[in-house]
PATIGU-882960 format. One record per residue: residue in one letter; z, y, x of N, C-alpha, C in turn. Coordinates in steps of 0.02 Angstrom, whole numbers, padded with zeros to 5 digits, always signed. Each point is the difference from the previous one (the first is absolute). Layout:
REM PATIGU-882960
AZYXZYXZYX/...
//
This chain:
REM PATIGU-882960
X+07134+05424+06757+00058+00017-00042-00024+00012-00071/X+00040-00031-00056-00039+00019-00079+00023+00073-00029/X-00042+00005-00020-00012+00075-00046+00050-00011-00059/X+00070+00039+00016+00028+00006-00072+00012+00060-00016/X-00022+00008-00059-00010+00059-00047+00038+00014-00056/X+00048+00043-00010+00033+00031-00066-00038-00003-00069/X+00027-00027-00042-00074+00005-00067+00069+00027-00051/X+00001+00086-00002+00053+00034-00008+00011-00011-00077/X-00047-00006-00055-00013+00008-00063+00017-00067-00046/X+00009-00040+00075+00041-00067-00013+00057-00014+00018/X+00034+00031+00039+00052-00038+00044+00009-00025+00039/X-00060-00029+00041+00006-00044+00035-00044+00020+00075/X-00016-00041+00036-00017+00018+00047-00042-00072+00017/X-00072-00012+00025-00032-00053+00015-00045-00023+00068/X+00000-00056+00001-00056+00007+00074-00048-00012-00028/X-00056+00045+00053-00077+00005-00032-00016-00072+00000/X-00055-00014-00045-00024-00079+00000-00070+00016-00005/X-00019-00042-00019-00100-00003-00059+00004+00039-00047/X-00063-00007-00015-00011+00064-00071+00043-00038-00078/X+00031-00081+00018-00021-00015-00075+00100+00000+00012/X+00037+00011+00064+00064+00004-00010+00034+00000+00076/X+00066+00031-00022+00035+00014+00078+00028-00044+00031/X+00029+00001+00080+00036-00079-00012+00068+00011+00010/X+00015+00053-00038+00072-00004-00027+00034+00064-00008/X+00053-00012-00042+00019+00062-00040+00094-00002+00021/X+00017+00043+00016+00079+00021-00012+00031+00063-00006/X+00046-00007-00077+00040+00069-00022+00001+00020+00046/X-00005+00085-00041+00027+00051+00057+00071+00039+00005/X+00034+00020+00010+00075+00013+00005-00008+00033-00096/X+00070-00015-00017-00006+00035-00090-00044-00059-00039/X-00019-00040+00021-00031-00060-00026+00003-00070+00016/X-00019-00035-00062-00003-00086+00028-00048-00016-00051/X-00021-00083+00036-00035-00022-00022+00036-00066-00046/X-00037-00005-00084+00019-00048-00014-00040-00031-00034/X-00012-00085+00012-00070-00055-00024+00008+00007-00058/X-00040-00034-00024+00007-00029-00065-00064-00056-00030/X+00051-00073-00002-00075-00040-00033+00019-00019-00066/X-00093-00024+00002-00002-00024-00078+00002-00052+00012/X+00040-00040-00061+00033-00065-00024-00077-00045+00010/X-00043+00037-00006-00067-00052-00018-00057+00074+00040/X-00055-00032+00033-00049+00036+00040-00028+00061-00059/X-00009+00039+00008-00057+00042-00066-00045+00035+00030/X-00052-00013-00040-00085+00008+00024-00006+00088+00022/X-00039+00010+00051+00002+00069+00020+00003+00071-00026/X-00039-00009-00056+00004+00070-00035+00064-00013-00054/X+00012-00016-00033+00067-00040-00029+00066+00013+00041/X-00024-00015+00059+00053+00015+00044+00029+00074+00029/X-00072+00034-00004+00013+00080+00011+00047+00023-00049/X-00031-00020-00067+00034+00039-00061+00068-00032+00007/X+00026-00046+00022+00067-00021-00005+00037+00016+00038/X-00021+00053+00084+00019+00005+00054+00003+00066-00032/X-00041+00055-00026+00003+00052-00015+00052+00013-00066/X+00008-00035-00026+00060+00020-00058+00060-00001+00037/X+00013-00072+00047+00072-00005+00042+00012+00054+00042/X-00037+00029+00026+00016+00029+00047+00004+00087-00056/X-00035+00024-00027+00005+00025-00050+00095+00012-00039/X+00005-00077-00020+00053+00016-00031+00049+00015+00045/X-00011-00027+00063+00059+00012+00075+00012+00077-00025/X-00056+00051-00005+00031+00086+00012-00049-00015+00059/X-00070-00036+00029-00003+00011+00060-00098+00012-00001/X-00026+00055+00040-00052+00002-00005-00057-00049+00017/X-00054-00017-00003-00054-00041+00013+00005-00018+00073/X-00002+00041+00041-00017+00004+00048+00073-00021+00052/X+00076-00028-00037+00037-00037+00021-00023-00089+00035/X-00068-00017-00042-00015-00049-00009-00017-00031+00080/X+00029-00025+00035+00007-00028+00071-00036-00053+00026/X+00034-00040-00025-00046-00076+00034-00009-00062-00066/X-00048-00030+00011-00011-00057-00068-00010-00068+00031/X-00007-00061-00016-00020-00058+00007-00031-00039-00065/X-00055-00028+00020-00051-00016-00027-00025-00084+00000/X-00006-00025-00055-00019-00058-00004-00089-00030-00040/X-00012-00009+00054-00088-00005-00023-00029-00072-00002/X-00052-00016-00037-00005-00064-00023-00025-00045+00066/X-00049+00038+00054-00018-00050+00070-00020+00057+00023/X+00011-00043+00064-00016+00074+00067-00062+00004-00004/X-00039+00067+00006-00070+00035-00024-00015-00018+00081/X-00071+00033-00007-00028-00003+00068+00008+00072+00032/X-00023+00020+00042+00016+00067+00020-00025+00057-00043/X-00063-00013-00045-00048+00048-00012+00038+00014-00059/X+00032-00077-00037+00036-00001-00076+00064+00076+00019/X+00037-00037+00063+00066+00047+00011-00011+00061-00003/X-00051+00013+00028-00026+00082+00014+00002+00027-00082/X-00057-00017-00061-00009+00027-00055+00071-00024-00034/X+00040-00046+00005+00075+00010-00050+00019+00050+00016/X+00008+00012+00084+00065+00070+00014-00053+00062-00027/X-00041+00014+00003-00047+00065-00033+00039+00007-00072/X-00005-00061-00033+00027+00005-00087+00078+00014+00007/X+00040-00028+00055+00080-00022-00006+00009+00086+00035/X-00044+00020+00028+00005+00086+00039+00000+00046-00068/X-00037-00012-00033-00028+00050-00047+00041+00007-00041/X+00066-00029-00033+00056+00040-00034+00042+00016+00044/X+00004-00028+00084+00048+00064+00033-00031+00076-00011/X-00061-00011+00018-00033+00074-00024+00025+00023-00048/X-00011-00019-00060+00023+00004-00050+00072+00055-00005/X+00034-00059+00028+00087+00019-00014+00012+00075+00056/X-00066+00008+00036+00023+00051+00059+00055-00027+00057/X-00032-00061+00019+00051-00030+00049-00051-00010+00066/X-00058-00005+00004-00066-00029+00040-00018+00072+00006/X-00018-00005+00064-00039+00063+00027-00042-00004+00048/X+00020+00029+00069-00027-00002+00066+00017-00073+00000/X+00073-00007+00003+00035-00072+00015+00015-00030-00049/X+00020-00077-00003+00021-00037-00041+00097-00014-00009/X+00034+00049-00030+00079-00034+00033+00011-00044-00013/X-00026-00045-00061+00033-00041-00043-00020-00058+00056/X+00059-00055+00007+00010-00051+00044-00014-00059-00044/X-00033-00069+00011-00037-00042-00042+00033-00072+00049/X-00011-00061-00049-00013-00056-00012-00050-00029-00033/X-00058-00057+00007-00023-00025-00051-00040-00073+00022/X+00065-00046-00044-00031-00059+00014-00007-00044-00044/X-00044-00049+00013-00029-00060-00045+00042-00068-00016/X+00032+00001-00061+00032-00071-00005-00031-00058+00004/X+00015-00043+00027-00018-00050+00041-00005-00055-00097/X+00053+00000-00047+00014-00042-00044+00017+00040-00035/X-00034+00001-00082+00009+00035-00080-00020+00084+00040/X-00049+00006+00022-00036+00093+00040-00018+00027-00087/X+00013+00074+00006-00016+00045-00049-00063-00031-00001/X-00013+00029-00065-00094+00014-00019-00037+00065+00011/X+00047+00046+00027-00034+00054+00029+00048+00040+00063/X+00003+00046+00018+00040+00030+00041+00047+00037-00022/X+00058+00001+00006+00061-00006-00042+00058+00024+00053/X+00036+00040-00043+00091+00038+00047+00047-00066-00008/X+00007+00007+00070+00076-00063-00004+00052+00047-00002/X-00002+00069+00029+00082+00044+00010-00060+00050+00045/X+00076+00068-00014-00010+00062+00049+00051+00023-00008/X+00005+00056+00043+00060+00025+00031-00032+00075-00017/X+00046+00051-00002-00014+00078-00011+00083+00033+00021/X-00028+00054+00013+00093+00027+00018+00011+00057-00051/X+00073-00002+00001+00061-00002-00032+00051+00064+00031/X+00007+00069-00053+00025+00026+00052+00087-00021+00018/X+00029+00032+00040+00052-00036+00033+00024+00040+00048/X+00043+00034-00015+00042+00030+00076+00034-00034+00038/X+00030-00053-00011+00041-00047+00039-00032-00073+00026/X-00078-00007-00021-00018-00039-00005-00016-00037+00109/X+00016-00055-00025-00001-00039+00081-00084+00009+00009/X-00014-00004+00059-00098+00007+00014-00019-00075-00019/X-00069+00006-00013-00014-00066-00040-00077+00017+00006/X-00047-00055+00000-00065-00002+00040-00026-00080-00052/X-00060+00016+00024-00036-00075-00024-00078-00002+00038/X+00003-00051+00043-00067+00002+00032-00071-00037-00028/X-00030+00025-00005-00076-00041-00025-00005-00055+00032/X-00039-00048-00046-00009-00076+00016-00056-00006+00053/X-00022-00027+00075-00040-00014+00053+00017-00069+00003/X-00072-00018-00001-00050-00055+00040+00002-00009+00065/X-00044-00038+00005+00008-00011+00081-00056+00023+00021/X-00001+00076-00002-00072+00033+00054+00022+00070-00012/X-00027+00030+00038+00026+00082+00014-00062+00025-00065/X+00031+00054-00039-00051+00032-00032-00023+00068+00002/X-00036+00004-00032-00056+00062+00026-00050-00001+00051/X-00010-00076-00009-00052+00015+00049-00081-00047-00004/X+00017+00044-00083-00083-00025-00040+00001-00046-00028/X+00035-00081+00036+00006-00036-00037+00057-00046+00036/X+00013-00051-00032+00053-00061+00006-00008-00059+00046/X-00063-00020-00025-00052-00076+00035-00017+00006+00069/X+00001+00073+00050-00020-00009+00055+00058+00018+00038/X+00073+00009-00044+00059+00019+00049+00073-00055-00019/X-00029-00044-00028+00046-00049-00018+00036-00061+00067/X+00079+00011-00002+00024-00047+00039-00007-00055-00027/X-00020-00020+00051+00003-00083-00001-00067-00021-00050/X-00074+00037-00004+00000-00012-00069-00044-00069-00010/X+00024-00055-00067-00023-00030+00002+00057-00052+00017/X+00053+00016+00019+00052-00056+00029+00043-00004-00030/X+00010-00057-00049+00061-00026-00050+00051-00041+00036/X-00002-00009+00065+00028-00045+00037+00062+00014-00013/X+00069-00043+00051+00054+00045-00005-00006+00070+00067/X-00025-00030+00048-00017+00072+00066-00024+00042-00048/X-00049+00007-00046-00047+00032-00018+00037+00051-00038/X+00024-00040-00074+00051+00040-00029+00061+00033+00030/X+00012-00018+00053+00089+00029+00061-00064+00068+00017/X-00065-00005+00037-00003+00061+00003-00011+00054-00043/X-00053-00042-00057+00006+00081-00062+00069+00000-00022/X+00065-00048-00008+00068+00055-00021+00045+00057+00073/X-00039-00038+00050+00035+00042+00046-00028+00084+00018/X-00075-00009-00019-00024+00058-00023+00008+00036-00040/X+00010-00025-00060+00016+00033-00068+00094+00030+00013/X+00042-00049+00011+00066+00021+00018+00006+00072+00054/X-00046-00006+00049-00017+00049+00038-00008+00083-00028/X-00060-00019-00063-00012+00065-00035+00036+00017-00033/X+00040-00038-00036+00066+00020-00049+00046+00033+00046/X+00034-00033+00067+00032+00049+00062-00030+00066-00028/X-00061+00000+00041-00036+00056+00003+00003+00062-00042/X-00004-00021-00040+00004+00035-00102+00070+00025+00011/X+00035-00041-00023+00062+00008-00011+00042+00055+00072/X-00014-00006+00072+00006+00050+00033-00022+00082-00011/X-00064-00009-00032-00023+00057+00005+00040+00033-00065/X+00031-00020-00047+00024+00019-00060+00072+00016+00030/X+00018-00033+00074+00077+00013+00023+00038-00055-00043/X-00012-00083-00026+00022-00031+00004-00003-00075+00045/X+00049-00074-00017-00023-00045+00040+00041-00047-00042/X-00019-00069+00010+00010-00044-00050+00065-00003-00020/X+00071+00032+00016+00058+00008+00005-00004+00051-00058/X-00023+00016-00025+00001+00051-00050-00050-00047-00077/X-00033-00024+00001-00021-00040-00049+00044-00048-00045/X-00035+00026-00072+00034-00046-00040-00036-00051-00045/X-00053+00000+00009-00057-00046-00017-00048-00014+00049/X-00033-00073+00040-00069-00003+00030-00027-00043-00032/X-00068-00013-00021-00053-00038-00035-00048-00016+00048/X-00005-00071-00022-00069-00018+00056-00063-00044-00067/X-00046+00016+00039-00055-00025-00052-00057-00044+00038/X+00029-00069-00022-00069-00036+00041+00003-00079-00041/X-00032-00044+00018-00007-00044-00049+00001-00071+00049/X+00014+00038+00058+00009-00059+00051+00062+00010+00021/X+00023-00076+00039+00075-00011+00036+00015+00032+00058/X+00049+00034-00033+00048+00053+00058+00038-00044+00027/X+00027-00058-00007+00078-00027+00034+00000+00001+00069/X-00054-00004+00018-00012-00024+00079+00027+00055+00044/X-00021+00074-00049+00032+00068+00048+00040+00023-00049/X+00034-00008-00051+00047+00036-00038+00049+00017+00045/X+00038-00054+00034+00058+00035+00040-00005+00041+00083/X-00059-00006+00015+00009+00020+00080-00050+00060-00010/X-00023+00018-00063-00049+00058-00010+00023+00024-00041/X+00001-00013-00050+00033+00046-00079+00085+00030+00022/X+00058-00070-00019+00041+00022+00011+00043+00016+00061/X-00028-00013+00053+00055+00051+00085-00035+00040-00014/X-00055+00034-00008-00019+00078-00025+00060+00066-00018/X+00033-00073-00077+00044+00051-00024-00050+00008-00086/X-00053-00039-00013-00037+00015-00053+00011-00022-00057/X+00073-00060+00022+00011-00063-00063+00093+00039-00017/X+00006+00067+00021+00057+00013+00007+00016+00003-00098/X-00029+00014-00024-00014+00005-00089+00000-00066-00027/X-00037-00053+00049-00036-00039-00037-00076+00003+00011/X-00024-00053-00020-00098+00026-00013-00016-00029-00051/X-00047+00052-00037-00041-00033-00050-00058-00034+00017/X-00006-00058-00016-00073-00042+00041-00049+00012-00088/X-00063+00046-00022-00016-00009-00043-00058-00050+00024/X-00031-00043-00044-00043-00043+00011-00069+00027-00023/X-00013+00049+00060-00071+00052-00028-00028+00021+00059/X-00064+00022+00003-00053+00002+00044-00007+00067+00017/X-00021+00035+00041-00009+00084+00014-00043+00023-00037/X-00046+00054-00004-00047+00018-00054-00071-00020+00019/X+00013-00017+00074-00071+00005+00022-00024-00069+00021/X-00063-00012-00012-00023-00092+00039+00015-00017+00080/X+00033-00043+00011-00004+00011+00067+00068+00000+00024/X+00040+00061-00047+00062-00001+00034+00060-00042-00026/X+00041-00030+00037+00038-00054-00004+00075+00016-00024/X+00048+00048+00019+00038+00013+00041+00022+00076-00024/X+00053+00025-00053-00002+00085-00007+00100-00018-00012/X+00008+00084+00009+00085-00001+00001+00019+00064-00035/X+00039+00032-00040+00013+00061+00007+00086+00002-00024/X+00021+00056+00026+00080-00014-00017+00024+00077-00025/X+00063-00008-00015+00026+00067-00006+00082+00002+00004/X+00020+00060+00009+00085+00024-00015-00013+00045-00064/X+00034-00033-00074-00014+00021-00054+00080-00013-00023/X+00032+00046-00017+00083-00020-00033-00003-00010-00084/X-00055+00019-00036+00018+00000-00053-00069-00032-00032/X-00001-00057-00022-00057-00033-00040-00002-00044-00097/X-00053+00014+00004-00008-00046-00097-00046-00021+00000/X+00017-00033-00056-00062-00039-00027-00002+00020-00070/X-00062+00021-00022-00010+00004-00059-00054-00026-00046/
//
């Protein structure tokens, strides 16, 4: 069963994840969550200062700051992933959001065509206070391998298989963990208003007898044409129930 935890000083409430992020975040009653992207990717520290003024000018403290998605130039190797999240950890510290646990809920993937030149905010979400506000959640982006458990390369479905079997089983896995996520937060794809999938290979073969009888294409899907963060992995998804979004 996943560990979800109140992160009171935010609003929100998250399931435990890795040290470098949770795998997922949803308002807590008196609150909501609302995205917000940039018109164009902006480079990481660039991106703090622009996340910290918005949320700032909201009336809303640092530590509102919820879930982000991330666009990085190619998937690192494991050792690379490890030292980014140390640097991408160190202004949650900062903001007093990182502690024991990580709440903040993550995405971060590699464009396949025109990729940043460094690691860069596509959007984040932070909550909003709200007495009337409907519940609203956003789950972190998963690969196709269970994590926390040291590494990626020795727990990967299918790994190594671009086939169409190959790819049907890492989305049926990955669709699996999003269930998963999204239960433990007390939602299910009937409540989503955005899902994103990230892979650079052909879905058609299972789009309809995997994605949408799920209930996952009930929004729509965004197919971005981008790679997971890590070598190896093929195959990542993350979705959310968000009522109020921008672009800026």
């Amino acid at each position: 069963m996943a560990d979800v935890i109140s992160f009171a000083p935010g609003g929100y409430r998250y399931i435990k994840g890795v040290f470098q992020y949770s795998a997922g975040v949803a308002a807590e009653p008196g609150y909501r969550l609302e995205r917000v992207r940039f018109a164009n990717p902006v480079p990481l520290q660039e991106g703090f200062r622009r996340i910290e003024q918005i949320i700032k000018d909201a009336g809303r403290p640092l530590s509102s700051f919820a879930a982000c998605e991330l666009r990085s130039p190619a998937p690192f190797t494991e050792e690379g992933f490890t030292a980014f999240n140390k640097i991408y950890v160190g202004t949650l510290k900062d903001w007093g959001i990182f502690g024991d646990n990580n709440p903040v809920a993550r995405s971060n993937v590699c464009p396949e065509v025109s990729p940043p030149a460094e690691p860069s905010f596509y959007a984040f979400s932070y909550t909003v206070e709200d007495a009337n506000a409907a519940p609203s959640f956003v789950v972190a982006g998963s690969g196709e391998a269970p994590e926390g458990l040291g590494n990626y390369a020795d727990h990967l479905i299918a790994r190594g298989d671009v086939s169409p079997s190959g790819l049907r089983q890492k989305a049926q896995w990955v669709l699996g963990e999003m269930e998963r996520r999204m239960g433990a937060l007390g939602f299910g794809w009937g409540q989503t208003t955005g899902v994103q999938l990230y892979t650079v290979h052909d879905i058609h073969p299972f789009v309809a007898d995997e994605i949408a009888k799920r209930g996952a294409m009930r929004a729509g899907l965004t197919w971005h044409f981008n790679r997971p963060p890590v070598r190896e992995l093929e195959y990542e998804m993350d979705c959310r129930g968000v009522a109020i979004e921008r672009t800026v």
